[in-house]
C-alpha positions as CSV (number, residue, x, y, z in Angstrom):
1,X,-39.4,12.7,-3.6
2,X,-37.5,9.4,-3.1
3,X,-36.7,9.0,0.7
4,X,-33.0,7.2,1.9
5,X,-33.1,6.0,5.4
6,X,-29.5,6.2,6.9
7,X,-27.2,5.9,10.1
8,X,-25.3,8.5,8.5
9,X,-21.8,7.4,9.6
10,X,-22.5,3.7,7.9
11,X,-20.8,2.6,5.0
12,X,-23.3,0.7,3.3
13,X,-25.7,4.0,3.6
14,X,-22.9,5.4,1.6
15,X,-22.8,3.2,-1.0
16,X,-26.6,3.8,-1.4
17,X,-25.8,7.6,-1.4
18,X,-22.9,7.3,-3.8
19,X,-25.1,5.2,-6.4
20,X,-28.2,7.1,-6.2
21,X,-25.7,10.2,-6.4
22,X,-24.0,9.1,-9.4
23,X,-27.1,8.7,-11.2
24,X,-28.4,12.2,-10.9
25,X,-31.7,11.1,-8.8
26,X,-32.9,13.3,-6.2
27,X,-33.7,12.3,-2.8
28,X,-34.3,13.6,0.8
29,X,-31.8,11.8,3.2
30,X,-33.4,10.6,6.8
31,X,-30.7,10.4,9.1
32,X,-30.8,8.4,12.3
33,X,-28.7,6.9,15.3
34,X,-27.7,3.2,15.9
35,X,-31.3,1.5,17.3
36,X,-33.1,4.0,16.1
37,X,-32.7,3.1,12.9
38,X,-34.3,-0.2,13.5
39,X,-37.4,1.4,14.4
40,X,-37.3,3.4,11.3
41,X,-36.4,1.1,8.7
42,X,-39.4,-1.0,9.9
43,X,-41.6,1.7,9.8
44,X,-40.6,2.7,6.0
45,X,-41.7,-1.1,5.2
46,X,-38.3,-2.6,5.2
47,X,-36.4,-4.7,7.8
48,X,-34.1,-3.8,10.8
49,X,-31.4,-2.4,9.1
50,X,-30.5,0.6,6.4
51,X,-30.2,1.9,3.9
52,X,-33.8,1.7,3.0
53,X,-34.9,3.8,0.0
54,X,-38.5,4.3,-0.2
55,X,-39.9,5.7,-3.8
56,X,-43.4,6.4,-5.6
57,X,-43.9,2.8,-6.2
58,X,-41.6,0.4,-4.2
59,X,-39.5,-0.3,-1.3
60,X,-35.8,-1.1,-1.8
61,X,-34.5,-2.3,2.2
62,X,-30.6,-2.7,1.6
63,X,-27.7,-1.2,-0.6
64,X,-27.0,-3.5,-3.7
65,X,-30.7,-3.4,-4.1
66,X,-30.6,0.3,-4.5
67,X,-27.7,0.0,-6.3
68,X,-29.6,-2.0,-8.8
69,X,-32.5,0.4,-9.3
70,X,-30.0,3.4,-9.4
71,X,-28.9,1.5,-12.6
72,X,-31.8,1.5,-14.1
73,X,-32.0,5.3,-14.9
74,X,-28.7,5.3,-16.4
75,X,-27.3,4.2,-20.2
76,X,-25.6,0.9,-20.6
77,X,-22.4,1.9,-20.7
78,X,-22.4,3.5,-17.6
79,X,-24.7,0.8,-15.7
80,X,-22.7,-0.3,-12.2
81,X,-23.5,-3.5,-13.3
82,X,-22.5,-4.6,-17.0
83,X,-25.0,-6.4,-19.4
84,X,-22.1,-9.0,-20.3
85,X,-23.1,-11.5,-18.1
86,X,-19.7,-13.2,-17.3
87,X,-19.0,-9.7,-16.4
88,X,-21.6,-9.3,-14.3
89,X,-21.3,-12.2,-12.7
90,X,-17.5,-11.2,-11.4
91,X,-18.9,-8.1,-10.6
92,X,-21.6,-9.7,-8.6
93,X,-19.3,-12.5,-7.1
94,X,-16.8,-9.6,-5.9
95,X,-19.2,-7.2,-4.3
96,X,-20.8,-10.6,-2.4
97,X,-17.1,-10.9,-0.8
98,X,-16.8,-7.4,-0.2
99,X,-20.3,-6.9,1.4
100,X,-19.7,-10.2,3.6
101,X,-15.8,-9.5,4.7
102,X,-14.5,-6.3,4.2
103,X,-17.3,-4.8,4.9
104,X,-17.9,-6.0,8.6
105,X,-14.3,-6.0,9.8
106,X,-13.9,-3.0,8.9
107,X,-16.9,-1.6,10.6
108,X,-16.1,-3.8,13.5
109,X,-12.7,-2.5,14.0
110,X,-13.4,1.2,13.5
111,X,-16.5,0.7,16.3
112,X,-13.5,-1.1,18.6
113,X,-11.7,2.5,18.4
114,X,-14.0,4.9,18.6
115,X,-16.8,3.7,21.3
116,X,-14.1,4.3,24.4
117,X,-13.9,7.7,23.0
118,X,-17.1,8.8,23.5
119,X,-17.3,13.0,22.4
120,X,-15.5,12.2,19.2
121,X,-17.5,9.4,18.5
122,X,-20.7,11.1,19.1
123,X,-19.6,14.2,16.9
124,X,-19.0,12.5,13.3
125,X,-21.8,9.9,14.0
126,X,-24.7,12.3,15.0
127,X,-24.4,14.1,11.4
128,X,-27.9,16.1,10.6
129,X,-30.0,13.2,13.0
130,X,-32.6,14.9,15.0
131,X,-32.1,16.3,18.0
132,X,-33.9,14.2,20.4
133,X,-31.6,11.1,18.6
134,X,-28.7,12.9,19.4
135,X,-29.5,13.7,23.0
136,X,-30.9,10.7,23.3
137,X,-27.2,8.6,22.8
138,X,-25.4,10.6,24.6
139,X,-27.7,10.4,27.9
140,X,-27.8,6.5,27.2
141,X,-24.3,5.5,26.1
142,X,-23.3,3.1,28.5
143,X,-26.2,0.8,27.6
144,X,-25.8,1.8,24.1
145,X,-22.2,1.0,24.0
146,X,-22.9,-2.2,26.2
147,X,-26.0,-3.4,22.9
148,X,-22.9,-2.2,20.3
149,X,-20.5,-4.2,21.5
150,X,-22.6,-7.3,21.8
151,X,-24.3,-6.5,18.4
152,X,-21.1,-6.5,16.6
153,X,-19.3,-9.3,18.8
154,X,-16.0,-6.7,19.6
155,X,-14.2,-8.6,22.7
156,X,-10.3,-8.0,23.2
157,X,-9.2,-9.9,19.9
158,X,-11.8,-7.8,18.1
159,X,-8.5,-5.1,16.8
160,X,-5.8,-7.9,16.3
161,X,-8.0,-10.2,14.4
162,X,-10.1,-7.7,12.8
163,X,-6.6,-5.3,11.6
164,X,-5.5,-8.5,9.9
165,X,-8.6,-9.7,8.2
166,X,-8.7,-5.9,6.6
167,X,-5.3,-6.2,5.8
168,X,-6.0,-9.9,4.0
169,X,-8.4,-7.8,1.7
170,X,-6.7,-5.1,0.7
171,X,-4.0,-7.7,-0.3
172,X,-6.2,-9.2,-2.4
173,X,-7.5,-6.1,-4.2
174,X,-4.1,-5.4,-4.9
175,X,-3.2,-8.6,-5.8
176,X,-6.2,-8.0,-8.2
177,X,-5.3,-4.6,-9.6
178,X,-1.4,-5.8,-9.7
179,X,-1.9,-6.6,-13.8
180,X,-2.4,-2.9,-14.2
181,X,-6.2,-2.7,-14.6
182,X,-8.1,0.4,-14.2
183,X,-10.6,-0.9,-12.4
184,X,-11.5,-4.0,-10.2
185,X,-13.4,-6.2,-13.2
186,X,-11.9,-5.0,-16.5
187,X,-11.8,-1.3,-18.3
188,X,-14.7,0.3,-16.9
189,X,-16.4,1.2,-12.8
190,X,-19.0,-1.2,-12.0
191,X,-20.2,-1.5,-8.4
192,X,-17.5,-3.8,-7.3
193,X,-15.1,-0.8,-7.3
194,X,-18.2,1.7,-5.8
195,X,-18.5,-0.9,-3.3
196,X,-14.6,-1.5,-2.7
197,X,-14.0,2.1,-2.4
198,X,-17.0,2.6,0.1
199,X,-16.0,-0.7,2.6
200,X,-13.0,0.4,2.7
201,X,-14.1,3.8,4.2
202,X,-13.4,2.9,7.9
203,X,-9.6,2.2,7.7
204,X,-9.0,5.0,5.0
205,X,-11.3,8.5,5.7
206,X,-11.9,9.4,2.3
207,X,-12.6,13.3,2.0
208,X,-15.2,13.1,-0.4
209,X,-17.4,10.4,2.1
210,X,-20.7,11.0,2.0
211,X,-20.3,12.9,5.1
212,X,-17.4,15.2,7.0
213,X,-15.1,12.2,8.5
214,X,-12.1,12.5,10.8
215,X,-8.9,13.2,9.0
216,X,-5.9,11.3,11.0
217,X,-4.4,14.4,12.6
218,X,-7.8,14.5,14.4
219,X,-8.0,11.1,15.3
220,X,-7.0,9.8,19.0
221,X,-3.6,7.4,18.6
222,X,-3.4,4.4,18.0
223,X,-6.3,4.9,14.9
224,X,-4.4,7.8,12.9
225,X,-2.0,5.3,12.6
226,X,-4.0,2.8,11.7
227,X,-5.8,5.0,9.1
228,X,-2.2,6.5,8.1
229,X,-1.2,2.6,7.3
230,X,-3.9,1.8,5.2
231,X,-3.9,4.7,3.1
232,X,-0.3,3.8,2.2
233,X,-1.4,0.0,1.6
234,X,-2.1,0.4,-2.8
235,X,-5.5,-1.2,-2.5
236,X,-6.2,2.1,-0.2
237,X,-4.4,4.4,-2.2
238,X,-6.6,3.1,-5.1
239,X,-9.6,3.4,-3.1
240,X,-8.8,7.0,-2.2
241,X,-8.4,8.0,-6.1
242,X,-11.8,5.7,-6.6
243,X,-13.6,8.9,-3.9
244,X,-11.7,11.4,-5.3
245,X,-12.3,10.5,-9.4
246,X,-15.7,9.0,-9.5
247,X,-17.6,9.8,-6.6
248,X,-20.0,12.9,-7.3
249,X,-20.9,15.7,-4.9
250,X,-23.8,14.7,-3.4
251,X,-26.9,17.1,-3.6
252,X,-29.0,16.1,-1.1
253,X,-31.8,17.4,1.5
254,X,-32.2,16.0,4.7
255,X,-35.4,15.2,6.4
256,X,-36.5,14.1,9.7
257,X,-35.5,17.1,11.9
């Protein structure tokens, strides 16, 4: 049984988890806290951070590589990453851009929220980790928070700059979609879209995510409003039909209890 190393609240684990999802394959999810997880992924013969998917025969330590081998066990035509090559090299080019912008401004900013409010941090993040991880950031969350904040560089420009480099994005991807395209490269899904969709996770709180997120009447103020105004931006309102057209229930175990 394949085996996917997670933080289960991370956005790049849920692009892994969409992909290997999509293409039927089973796995047993490992789910573990922020540190933790370095540990872990070095132990399952990968580096210091997940996803890290761990099969018969290999070791695959981030998400566009097990986006890769989730394509091969699929047909052509519904590969996330097209045989055209110019195709696939727009698909590639976009997902690059996505993985290195959107994707850590918008973890940064969501991290800026939610670490002051500890108990509803704590309660989406610690999603099926075991116990002792669980216990073990809640006892230790002033350090914790203290190694977060440094790790991710959040300081008191960290919402104003970060709000506005998501928002740059999204304006993009609209910009991009404005021709009337289905999709982000052409006619058909590729993993520029799957990887669109899942960055954009922390400003919009998809339902279908990967696991249960907050909903913006749950979230403290000034977030829901955040959340509320990029769900209304078209780039998230695409992204939001993206989760709720293409991305599969996933049928999952999860291991390390």
């Amino acid at each position: 049984m394949r085996r996917l190393l997670t933080i289960p609240i991370s956005h790049y684990c849920e692009k892994a988890r969409w992909a290997l999802d999509r293409a039927g394959l089973d796995y047993v999810e490992e789910r573990h806290v922020q540190g933790v997880h370095q540990v872990m992924a070095k132990r399952a013969g990968g580096g210091t951070t997940v996803p890290v998917l761990v099969t018969d025969d290999r070791v695959y330590p981030d998400s566009d590589l097990i986006l890769r081998y989730a394509d091969e066990h699929l047909d052509e035509d519904q590969r996330l990453f097209p045989a055209d090559l110019d195709m696939r090299r727009e698909v590639d080019e976009l997902c690059h851009w996505l993985d290195e912008g959107l994707g850590p401004d918008g973890r940064r900013l969501i991290y800026a929220y939610m670490l002051p409010v500890k108990d509803e941090m704590l309660r989406y993040n610690n999603q099926g980790v075991p116990p002792w991880e669980a216990r073990t950031l809640k006892v230790l969350w002033p350090p914790i928070t203290w190694w977060a904040k440094r790790h991710l560089e959040i300081g008191p420009q960290t919402i104003a700059d970060d709000k506005s480099r998501v928002r740059q994005a999204f304006d993009a991807i609209a910009e991009r979609l404005s021709d009337g395209r289905p999709f982000l490269c052409g006619d058909r899904f590729t993993a520029a879209d799957l990887t669109f969709a899942c960055l954009s996770s922390p400003v919009i709180a998809p339902p279908e995510y990967g696991i249960t997120l907050p909903q913006p009447d749950q979230m403290p103020e000034p977030l829901a409003s955040v959340v509320r105004e990029f769900r209304a931006h078209p780039a998230g309102q695409r992204a939001l039909e993206l989760y709720r057209t293409q991305r599969r229930p996933a049928a999952l175990m999860l291991g390390g209890r």
